[in-house]
C-alpha positions in Angstrom: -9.2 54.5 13.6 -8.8 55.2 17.2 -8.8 58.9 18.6 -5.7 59.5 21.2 -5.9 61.5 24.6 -3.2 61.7 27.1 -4.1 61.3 31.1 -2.8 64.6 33.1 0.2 61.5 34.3 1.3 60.9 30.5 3.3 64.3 30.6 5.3 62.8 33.6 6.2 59.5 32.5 7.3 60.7 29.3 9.2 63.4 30.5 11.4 61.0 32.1 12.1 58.6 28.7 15.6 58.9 27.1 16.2 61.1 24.0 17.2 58.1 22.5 13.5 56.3 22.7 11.2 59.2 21.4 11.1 58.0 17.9 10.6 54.6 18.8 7.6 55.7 21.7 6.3 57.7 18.2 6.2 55.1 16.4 4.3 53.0 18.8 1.7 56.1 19.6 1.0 56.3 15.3 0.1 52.1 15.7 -2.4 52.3 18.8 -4.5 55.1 16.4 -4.5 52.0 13.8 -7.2 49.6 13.7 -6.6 45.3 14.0 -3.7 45.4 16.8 -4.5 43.5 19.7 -2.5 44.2 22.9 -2.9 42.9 26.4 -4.9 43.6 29.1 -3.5 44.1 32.2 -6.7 42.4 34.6 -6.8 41.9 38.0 -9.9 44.1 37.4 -7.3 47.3 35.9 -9.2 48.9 33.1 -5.9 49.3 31.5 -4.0 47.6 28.6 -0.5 47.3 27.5 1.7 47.6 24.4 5.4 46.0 25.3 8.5 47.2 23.1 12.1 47.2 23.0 11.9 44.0 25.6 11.5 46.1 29.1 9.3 49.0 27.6 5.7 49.8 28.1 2.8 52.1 27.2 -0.4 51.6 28.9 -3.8 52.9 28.0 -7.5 53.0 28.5 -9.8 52.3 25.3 -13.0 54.2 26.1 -15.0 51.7 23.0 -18.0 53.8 22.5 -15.7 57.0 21.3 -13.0 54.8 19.7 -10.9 56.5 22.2 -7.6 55.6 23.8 -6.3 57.4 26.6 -2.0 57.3 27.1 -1.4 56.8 30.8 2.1 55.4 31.3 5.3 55.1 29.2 8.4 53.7 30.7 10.9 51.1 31.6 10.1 48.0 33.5 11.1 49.5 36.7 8.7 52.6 36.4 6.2 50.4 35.1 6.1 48.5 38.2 6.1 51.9 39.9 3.0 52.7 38.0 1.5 49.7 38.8 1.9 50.3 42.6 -0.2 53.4 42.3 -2.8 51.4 40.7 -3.8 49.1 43.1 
């Protein structure tokens, strides 16, 4: 099982979702603790990956392997994601 952290960022990003996606965004927190999902990596030399839902939504993480720790960065729509990505790079 993986731990979960949230980035000082998180609290942003997810104080912008819709009431309406907070069960959902649960939902897909509870499966990144899970062992044997696979999600992708976001490359171009990011030490970030990415679990896509809902068609245009997106949480990104770090996996720290040593600690079996993931750390929540990002949570949005496409557009904020983009946004997100900007900063990045």
């Amino acid at each position: 099982m993986w731990e979960l952290k949230v980035a000082e960022e998180w609290e942003y990003w997810y104080s912008k979702l819709d009431g309406s996606l907070l069960r959902i965004v649960e939902k897909r927190i509870c499966r990144l603790e899970q062992e044997g999902h696979s999600y992708e990596h976001l490359g171009s030399g990011l030490q970030f990956f990415k679990d896509q839902f809902n068609g245009q939504y997106r949480i990104c993480f770090r996996e720290e392997q040593k600690s079996k720790t993931r750390i929540l960065h990002f949570v949005g729509d496409h557009k904020n994601y983009e946004h997100w990505l900007g900063m990045r790079g």
